[in-house]
C-alpha positions as a Markdown table, in Angstrom:
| # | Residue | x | y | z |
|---|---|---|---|---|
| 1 | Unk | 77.4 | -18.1 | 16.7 |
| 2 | Unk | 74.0 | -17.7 | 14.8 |
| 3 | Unk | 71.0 | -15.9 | 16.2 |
| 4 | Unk | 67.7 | -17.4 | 16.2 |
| 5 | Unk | 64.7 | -15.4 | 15.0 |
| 6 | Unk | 61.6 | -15.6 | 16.9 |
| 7 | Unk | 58.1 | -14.4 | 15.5 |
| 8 | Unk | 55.9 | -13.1 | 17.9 |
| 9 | Unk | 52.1 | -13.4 | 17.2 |
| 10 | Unk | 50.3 | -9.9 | 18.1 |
| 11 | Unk | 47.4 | -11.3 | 20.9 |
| 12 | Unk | 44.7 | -9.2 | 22.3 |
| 13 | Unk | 44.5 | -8.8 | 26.0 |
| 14 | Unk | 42.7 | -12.5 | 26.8 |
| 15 | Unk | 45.8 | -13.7 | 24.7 |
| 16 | Unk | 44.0 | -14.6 | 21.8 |
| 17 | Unk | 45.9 | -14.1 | 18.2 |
| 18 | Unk | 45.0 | -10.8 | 16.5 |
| 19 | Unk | 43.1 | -10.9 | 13.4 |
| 20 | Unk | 44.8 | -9.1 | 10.8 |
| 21 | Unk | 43.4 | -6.1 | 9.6 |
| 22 | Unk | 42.7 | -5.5 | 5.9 |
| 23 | Unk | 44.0 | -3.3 | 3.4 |
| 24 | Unk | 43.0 | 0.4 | 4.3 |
| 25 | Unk | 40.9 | -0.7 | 7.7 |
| 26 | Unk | 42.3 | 0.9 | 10.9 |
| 27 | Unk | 40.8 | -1.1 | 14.5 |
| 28 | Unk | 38.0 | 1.7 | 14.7 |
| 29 | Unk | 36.8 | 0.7 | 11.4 |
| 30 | Unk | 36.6 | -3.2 | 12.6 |
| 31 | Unk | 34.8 | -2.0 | 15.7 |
| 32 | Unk | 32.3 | -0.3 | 14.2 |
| 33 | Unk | 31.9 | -2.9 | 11.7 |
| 34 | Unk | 31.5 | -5.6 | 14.8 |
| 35 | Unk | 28.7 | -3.2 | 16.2 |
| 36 | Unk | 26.8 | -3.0 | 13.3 |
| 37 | Unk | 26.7 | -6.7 | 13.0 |
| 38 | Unk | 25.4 | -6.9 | 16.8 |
| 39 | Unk | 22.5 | -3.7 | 16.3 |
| 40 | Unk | 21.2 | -5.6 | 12.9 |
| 41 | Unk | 21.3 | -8.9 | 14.6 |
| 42 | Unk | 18.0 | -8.7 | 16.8 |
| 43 | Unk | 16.1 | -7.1 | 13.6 |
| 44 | Unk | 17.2 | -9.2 | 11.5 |
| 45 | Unk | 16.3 | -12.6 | 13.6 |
| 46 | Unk | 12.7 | -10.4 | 14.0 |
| 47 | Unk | 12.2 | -10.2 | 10.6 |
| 48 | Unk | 13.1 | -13.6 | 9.6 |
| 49 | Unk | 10.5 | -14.8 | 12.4 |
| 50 | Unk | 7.2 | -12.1 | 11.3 |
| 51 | Unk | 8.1 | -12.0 | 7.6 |
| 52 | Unk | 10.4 | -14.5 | 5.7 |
| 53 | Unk | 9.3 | -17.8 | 7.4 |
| 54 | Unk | 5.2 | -17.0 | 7.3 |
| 55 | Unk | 6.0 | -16.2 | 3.5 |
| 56 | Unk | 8.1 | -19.7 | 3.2 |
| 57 | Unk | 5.6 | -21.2 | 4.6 |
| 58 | Unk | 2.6 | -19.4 | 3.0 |
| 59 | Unk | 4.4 | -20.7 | -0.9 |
| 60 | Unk | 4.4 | -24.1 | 0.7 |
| 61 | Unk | 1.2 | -24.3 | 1.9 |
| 62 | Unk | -0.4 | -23.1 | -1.9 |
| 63 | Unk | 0.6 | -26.1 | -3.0 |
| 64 | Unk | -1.1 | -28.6 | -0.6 |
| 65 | Unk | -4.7 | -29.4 | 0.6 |
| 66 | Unk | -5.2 | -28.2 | 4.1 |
| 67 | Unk | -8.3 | -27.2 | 6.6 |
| 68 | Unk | -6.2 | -25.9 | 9.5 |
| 69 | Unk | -5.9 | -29.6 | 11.2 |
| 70 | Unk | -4.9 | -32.7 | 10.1 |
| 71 | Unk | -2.3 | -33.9 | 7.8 |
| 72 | Unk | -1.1 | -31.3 | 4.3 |
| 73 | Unk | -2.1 | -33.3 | 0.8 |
| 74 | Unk | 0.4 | -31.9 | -1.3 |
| 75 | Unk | -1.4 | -31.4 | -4.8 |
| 76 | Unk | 1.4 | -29.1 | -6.6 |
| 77 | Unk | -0.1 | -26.7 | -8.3 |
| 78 | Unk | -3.4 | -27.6 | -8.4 |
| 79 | Unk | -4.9 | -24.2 | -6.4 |
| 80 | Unk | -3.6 | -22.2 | -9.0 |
| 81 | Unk | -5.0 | -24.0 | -11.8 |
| 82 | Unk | -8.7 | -23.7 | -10.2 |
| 83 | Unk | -8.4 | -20.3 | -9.4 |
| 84 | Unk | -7.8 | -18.9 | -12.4 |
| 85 | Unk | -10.4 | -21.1 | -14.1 |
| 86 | Unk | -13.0 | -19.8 | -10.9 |
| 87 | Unk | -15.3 | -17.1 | -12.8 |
| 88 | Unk | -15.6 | -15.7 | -9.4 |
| 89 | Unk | -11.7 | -14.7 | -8.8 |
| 90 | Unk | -11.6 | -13.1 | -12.5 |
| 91 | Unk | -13.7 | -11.0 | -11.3 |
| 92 | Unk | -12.3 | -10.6 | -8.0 |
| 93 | Unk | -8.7 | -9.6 | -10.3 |
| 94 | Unk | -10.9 | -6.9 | -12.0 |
| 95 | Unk | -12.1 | -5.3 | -9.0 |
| 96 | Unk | -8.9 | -5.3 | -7.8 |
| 97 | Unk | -7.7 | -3.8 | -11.3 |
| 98 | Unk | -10.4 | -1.3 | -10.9 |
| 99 | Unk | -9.1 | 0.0 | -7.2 |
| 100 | Unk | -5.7 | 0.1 | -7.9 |
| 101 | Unk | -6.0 | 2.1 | -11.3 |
| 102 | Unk | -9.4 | 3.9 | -11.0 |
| 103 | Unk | -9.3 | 4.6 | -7.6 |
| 104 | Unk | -5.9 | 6.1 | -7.9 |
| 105 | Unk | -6.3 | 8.2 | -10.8 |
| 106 | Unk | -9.4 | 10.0 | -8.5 |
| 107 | Unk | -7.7 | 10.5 | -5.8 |
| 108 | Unk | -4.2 | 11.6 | -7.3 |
| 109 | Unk | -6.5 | 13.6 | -9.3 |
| 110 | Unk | -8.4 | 15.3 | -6.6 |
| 111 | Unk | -4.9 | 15.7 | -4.6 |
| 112 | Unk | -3.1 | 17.1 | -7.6 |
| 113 | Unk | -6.1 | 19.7 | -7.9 |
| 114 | Unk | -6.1 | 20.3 | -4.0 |
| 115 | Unk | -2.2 | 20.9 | -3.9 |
| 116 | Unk | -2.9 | 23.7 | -6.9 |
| 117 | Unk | -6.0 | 25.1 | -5.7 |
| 118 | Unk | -4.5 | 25.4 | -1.6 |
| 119 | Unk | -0.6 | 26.0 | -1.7 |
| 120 | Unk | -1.3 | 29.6 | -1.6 |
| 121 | Unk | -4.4 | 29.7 | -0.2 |
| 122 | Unk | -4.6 | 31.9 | 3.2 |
| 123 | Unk | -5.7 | 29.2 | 6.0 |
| 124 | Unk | -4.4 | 26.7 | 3.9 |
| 125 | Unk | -3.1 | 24.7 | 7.5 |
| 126 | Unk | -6.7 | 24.6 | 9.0 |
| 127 | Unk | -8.0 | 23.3 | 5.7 |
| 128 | Unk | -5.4 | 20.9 | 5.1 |
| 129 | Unk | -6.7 | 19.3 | 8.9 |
| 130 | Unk | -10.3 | 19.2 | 7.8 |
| 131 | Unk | -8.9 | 17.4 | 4.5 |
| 132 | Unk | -6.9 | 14.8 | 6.7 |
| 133 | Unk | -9.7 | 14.2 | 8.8 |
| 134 | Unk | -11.6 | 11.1 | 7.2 |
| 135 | Unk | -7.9 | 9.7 | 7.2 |
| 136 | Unk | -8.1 | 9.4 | 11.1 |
| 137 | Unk | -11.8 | 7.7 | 11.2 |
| 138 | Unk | -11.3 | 4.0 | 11.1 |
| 139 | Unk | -12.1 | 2.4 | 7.9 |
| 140 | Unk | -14.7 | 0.1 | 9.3 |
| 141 | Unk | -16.6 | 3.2 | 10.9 |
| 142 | Unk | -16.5 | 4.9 | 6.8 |
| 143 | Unk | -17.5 | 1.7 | 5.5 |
| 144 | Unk | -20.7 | 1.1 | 7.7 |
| 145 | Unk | -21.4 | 5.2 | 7.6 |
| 146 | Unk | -21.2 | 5.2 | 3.7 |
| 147 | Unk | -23.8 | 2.0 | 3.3 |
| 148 | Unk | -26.1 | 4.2 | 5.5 |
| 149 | Unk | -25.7 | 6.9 | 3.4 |
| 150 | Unk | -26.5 | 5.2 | -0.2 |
| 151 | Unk | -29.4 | 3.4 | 1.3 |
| 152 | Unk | -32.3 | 3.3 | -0.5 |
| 153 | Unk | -33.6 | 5.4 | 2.6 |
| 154 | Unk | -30.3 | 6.9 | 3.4 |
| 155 | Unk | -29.4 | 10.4 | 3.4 |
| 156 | Unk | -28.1 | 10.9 | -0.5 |
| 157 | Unk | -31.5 | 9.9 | -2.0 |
| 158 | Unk | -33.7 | 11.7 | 0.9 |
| 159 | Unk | -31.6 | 14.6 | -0.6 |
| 160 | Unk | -32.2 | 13.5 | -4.1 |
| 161 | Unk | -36.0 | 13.8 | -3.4 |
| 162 | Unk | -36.1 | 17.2 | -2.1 |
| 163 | Unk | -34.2 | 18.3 | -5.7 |
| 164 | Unk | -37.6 | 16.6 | -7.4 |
| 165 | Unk | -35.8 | 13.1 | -8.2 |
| 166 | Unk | -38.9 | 11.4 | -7.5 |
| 167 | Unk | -36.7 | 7.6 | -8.2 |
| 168 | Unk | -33.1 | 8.2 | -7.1 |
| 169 | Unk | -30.3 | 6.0 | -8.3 |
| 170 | Unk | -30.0 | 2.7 | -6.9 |
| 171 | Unk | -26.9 | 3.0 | -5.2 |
| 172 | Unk | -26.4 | -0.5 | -3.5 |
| 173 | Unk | -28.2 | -2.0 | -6.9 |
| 174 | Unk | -25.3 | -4.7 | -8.7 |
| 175 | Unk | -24.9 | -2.3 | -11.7 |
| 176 | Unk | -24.2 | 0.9 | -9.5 |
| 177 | Unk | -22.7 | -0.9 | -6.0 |
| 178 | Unk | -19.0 | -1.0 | -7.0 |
| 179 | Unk | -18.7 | 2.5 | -8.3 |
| 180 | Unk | -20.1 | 3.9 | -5.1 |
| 181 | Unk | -17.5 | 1.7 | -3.1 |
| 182 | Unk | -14.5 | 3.5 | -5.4 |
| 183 | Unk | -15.9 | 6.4 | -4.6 |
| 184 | Unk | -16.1 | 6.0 | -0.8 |
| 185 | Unk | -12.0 | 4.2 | -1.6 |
| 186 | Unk | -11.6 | 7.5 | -3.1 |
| 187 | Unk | -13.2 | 10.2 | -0.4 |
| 188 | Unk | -11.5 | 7.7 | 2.4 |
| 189 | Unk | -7.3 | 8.0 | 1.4 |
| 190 | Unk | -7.8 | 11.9 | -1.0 |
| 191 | Unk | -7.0 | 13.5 | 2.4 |
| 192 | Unk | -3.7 | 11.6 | 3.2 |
| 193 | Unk | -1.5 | 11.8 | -0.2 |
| 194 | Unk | -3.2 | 16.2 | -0.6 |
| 195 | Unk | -1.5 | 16.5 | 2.5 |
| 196 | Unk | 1.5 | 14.2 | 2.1 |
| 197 | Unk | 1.6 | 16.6 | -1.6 |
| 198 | Unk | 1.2 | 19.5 | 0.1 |
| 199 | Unk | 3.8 | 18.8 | 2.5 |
| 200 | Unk | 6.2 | 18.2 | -0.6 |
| 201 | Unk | 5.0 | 21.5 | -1.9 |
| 202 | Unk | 6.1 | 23.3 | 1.3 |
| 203 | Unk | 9.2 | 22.4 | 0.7 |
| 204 | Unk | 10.5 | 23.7 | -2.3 |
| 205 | Unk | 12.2 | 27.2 | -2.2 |
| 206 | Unk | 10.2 | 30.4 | -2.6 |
| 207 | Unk | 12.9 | 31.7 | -5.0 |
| 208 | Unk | 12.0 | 29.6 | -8.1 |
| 209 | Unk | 8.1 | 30.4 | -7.9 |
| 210 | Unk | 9.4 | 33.8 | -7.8 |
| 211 | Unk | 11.3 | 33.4 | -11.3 |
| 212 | Unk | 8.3 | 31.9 | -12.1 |
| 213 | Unk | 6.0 | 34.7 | -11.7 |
| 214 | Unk | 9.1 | 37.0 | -13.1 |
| 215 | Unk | 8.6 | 35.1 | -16.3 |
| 216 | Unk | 4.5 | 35.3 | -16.2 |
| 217 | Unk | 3.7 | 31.9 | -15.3 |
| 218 | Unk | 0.0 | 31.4 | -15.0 |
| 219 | Unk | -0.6 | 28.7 | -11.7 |
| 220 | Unk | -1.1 | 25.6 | -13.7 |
| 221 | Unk | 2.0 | 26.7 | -15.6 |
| 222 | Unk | 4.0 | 27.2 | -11.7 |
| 223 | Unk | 2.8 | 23.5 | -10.6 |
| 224 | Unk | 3.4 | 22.3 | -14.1 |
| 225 | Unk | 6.7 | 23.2 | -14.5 |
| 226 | Unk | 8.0 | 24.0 | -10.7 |
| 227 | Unk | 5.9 | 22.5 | -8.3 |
| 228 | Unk | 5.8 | 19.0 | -9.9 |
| 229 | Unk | 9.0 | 18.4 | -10.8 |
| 230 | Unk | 10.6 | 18.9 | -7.9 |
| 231 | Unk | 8.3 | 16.6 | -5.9 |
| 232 | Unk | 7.9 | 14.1 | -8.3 |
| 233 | Unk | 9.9 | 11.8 | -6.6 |
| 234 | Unk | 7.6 | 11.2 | -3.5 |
| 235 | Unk | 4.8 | 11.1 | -6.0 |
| 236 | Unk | 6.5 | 8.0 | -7.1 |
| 237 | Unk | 7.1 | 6.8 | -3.3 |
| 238 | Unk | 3.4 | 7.9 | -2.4 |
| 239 | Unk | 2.4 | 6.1 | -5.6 |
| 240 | Unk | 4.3 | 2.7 | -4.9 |
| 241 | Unk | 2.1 | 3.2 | -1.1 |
| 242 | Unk | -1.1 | 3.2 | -3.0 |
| 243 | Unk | -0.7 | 0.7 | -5.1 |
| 244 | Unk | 0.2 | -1.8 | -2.0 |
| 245 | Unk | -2.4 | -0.5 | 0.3 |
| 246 | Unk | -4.6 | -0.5 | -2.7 |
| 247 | Unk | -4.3 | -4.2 | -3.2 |
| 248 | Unk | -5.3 | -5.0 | 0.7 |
| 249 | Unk | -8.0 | -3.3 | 0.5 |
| 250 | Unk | -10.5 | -5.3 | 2.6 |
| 251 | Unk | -12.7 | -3.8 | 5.9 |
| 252 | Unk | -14.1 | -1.2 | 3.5 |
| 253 | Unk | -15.8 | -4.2 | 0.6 |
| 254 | Unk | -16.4 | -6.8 | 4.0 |
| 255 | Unk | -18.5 | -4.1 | 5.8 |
| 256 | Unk | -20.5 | -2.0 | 3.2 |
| 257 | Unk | -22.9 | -4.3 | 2.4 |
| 258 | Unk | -22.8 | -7.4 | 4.2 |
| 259 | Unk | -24.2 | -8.1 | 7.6 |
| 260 | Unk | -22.7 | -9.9 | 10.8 |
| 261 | Unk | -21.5 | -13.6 | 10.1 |
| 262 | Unk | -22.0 | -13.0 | 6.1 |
| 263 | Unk | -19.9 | -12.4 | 2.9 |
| 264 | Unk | -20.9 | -9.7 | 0.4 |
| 265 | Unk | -22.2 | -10.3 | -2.8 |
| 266 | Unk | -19.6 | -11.7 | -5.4 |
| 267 | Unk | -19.9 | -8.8 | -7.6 |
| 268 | Unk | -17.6 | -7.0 | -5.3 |
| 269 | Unk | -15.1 | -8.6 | -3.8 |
| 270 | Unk | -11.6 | -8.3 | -5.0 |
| 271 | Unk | -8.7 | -10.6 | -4.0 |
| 272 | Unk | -8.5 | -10.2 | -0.4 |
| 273 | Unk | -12.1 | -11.2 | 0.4 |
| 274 | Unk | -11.7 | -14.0 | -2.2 |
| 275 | Unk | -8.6 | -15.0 | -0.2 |
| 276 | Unk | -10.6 | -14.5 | 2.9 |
| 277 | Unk | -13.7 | -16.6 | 2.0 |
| 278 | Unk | -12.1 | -19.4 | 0.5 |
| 279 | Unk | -9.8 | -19.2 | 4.7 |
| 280 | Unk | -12.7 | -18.8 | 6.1 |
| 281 | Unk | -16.1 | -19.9 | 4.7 |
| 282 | Unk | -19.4 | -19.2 | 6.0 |
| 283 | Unk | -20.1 | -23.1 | 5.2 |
| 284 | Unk | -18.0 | -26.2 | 4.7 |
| 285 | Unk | -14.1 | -26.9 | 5.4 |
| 286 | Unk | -11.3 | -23.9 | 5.1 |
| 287 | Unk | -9.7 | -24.1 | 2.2 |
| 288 | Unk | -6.2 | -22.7 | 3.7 |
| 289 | Unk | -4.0 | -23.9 | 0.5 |
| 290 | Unk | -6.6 | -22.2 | -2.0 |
| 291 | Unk | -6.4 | -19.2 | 0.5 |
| 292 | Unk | -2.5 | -19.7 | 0.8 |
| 293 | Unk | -1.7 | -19.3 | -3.4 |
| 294 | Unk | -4.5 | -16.4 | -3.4 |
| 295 | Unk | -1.8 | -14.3 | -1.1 |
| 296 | Unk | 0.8 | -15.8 | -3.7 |
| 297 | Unk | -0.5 | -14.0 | -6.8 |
| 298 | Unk | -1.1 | -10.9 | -4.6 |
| 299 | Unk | 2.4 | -10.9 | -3.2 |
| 300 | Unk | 3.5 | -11.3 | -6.8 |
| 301 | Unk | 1.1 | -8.6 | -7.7 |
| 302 | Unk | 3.0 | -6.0 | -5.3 |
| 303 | Unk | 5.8 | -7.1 | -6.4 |
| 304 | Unk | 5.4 | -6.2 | -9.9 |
| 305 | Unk | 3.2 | -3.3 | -9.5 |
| 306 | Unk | 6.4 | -1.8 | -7.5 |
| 307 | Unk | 8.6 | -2.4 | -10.3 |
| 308 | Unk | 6.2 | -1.0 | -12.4 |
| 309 | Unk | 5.6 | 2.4 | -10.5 |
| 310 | Unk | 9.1 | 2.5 | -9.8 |
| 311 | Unk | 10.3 | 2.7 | -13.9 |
| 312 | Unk | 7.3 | 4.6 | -15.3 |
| 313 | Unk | 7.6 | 7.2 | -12.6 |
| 314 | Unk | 11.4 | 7.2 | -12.6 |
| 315 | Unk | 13.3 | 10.4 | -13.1 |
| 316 | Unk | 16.8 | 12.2 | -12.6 |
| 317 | Unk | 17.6 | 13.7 | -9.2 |
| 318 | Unk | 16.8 | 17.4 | -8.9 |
| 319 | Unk | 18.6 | 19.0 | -5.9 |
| 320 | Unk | 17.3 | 22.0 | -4.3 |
């Protein structure tokens, strides 16, 4: 008589066969993994939705013809090739150039010297709140406040005058306009990374400034060699921020100079009011495409700007 050997399939409790599980995974393991799945789900379908498909469809539309209605005239990459021979969105790249590097070096500057002048300075919280406040003023309200006060008749050359400078500078003039908008760039984001430093500052332990002063380190010779160091990698985070925001820059160069219903002077825009005006011009048809591969180069722009911050500014991990 020979016995029969049956295998049984292990089932779950609707009677559905068990997956099995792999090598080294108990059921919690699955579970979790199965939750995870479900809590990235909605985020990941958001995303998709917001980011990925207006980028898709952003590429696609730089290489067509299109005034908002109507049929797209695909004419491949036609945009491009006009807007690098355009004189005007040279100098747009420039002035976008000149934000990103020169506006940055002032203000890491100024923060740099702000983080060594105030991380032992006695009321240094209260200060640190006056510094952050231009940070909470909308940008529109500093742009239109800083025109006023480089006006001819504004408040900078009424001051100018009573110091015996009988013909102040002409601020809002084409050879000294830009400058005066880095500077306002500069006074407008100094506050957020000083404190943002600061805050790094805070956190490093007492006990290595005291080595420091054991060993008769002057202050620039503390932040030098202690401070900066140890907070050098959110300088490199803060630094791949600027460099983003830097690059959007728009309310501020819109605003300063121009009135309602009007675009500023050439001279100053950079490539968001060039991708702006050609979306939205004061006279004839949009010119979405034309608009469309302007965002192009400045996506590609972050994108290689990021990479760039990231390796210059790279640097071991210090634990402390």
């Amino acid at each position: 008589m020979s016995a029969t050997a049956t295998l049984v399939t292990p089932t779950d409790t609707k009677g559905r066969p068990q997956r099995k599980l792999a090598a080294g995974e108990s059921a919690f393991d699955r579970t979790r993994r199965r939750s995870y799945r479900l809590f990235v789900a909605p985020a990941l379908v958001v995303f998709t939705a917001v980011l990925v498909l207006p980028t898709l469809f952003s590429i696609y539309t730089s290489f067509t013809q299109w005034a908002g209605n109507g049929p797209m005239e695909f004419v491949g990459v036609d945009n491009y090739v006009r807007m690098f021979r355009n004189p005007i969105f040279i100098s747009s790249l420039w002035n976008t150039f000149l934000i990103v590097v020169g506006v940055g070096i002032i203000v890491y500057a100024v923060a740099f010297a702000l983080t060594l002048v105030l991380q032992n300075t006695f009321g240094r919280k209260a200060i640190r709140s006056i510094i952050f406040f231009p940070t909470l003023i909308p940008g529109i309200v500093i742009s239109v406040l800083w025109g006023f006060l480089f006006n001819p008749d504004g408040l900078v050359n009424s001051f100018l005058k009573t110091l015996g400078i009988a013909e102040p500078p002409a601020w809002l003039g084409s050879q000294l306009i830009f400058p005066t908008i880095m500077l306002g760039l500069a006074w407008l984001s100094v506050g957020t990374y000083t404190v943002i430093l600061l805050a790094a500052a805070d956190r490093i332990p007492k006990e290595y400034y005291e080595v420091a002063d054991l060993a008769g380190a002057s202050a620039f010779q503390r932040f030098r060699y202690v401070t900066l160091p140890l907070m050098w990698d959110l300088v490199s985070v803060t630094a791949v921020l600027w460099c983003v925001g830097a690059l959007k820059t728009f309310e501020f160069l819109l605003l300063f100079s121009s009135s309602a219903g009007t675009l500023p002077s050439t001279d100053i825009w950079n490539i968001a009011i060039y991708s702006y005006a050609q979306a939205f011009p004061t006279n004839g048809l949009a010119k979405f495409g034309a608009a469309a591969a302007c965002g192009v180069v400045m996506l590609l722009l972050a994108l290689a700007l990021t990479i760039l911050a990231r390796r210059v500014m790279r640097s071991d991990d210090i634990e402390y």
